[in-house]
N, C-alpha and C positions, 0 to 999 in steps of 0.2 A: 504494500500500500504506500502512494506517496504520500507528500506532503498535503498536495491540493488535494486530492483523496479524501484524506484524513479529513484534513476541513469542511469537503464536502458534509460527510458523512454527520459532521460534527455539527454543522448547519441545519442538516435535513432532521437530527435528532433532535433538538432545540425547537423546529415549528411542531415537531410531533408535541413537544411537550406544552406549546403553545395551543394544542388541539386543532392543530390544520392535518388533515389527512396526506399521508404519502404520498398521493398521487399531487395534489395541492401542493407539498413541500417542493417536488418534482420542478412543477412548472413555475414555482419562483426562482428557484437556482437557477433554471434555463433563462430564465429573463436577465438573469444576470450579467450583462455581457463579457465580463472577463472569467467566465470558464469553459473549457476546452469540452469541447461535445466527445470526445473519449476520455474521459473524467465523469462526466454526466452518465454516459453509458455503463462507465463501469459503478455506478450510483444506486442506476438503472435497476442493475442483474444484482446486485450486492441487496439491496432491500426490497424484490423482488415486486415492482410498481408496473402498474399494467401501461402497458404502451397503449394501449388503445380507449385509455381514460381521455374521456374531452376535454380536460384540464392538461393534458398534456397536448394533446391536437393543438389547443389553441396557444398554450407557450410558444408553440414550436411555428406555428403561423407567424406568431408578434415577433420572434425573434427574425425569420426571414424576414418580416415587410418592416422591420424597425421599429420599436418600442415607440422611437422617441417623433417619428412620423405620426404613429396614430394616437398617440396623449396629447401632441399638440395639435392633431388635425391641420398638418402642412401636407 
């Protein structure tokens, strides 16, 4: 496990305790823009999150079309 791994993981255990669902933790990490989508992946398979949650779909949309495009509606 690396570093960023580690954090990941360390992040994603923090929302859980915050009461946001795994799949939920998922798609805020991905909006994250500084981490590596094989970090994410191995995230992914590590806390075994279903890829086919709509919470993930739509991270994964706002991360293509840019966060910062559709908050500000530019």
């Amino acid at each position: 496990m690396t570093k960023q791994q580690f954090d990941l993981l360390m992040i994603h255990s923090g929302m859980l305790q915050d009461g946001v669902s795994s799949e939920g933790a998922i798609a805020y990490i991905m909006l994250m823009d500084d981490n590596d989508k094989i970090d994410i992946a191995w995230l992914i398979k590590k806390v075994g999150a279903a890829k086919k949650s709509s919470l993930y779909k739509d991270a994964q949309y706002k991360r293509q079309h840019g966060i910062d495009s559709i908050l500000l509606g530019v």
